[in-house]
N, C-alpha and C positions, 0 to 999 in steps of 0.2 A: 544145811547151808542153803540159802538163798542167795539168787543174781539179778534186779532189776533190769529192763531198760526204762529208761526214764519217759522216752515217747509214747511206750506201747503202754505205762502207766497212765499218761495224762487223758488217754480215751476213755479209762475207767474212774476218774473221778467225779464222787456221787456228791447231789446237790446239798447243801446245809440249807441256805440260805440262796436268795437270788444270787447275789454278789458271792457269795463262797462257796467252794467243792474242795471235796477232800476225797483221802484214801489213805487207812489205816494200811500197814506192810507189815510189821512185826507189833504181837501184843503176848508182854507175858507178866505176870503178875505187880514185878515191880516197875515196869517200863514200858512204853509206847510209841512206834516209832511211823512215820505218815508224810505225804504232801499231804499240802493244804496251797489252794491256789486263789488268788481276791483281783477279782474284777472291777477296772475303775468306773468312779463313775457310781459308788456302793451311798449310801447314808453319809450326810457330812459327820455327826456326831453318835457313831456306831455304837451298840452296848459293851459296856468291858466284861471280861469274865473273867472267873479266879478260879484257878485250881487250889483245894485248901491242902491239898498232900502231896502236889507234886511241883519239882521244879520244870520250866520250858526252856527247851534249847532249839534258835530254829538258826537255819544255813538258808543262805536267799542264793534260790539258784538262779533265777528270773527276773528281772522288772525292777522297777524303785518302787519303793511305798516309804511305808513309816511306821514306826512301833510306838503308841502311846503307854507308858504306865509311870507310875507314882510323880501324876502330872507333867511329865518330861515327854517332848515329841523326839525322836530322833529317826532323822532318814537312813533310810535303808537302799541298798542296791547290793546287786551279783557280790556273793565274797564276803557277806558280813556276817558271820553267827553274830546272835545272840541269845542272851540270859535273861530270863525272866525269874525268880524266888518264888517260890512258895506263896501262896496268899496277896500276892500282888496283884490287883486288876490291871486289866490289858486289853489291847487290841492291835489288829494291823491293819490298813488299806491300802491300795495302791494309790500312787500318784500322778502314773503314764500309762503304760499299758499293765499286762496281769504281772501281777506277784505272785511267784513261785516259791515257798518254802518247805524246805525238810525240816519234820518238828521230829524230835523227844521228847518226851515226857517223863521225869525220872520219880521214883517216887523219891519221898523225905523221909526219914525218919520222925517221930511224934517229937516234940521238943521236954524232956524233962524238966 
């Protein structure tokens, strides 16, 4: 069993990117679980990325941004999970100050 504090995490978030930090919390074979925090102010036309075996679940603890994928913008703030699919390209930015999300990563099973 593990207990976060969600502050004492946000010092340990390591750089991906200028605009992005993160910190993986739990990893175990089928699943992934992490912040991920996006600094406005990033690329206006970010790269998407696709996970091809797993799906994305993220909880916006922080901030407004937006989640781009299968061409659709949808804003984000405090309160919103969302679902990303399998194989879907994506991305998030902030639109105010930092975006703050809890992601999942679940895997999928292969498709028969």
């Amino acid at each position: 069993m593990e207990a976060f504090r969600l502050e004492e995490l946000l010092s340990h978030l390591e750089p991906l990117t200028p605009e992005i930090r993160f910190r993986d919390l739990v990893s175990r074979p089928t699943f992934k679980a992490g912040l991920i925090a996006f600094s406005p102010g990033g690329t206006a036309d970010p790269k998407q990325i696709t996970h091809s075996d797993r799906d994305v679940l993220c909880y916006v603890l922080r901030g407004c941004g937006r989640l781009r994928a299968d061409g659709t913008l949808t804003p984000l703030e405090p309160g919103m999970l969302c679902h990303v699919p399998a194989k879907t390209p994506h991305d998030f930015a902030a639109t105010g100050e930092e975006l703050l999300l809890l992601y999942v990563l679940i895997e999928t099973p292969p498709a028969e």
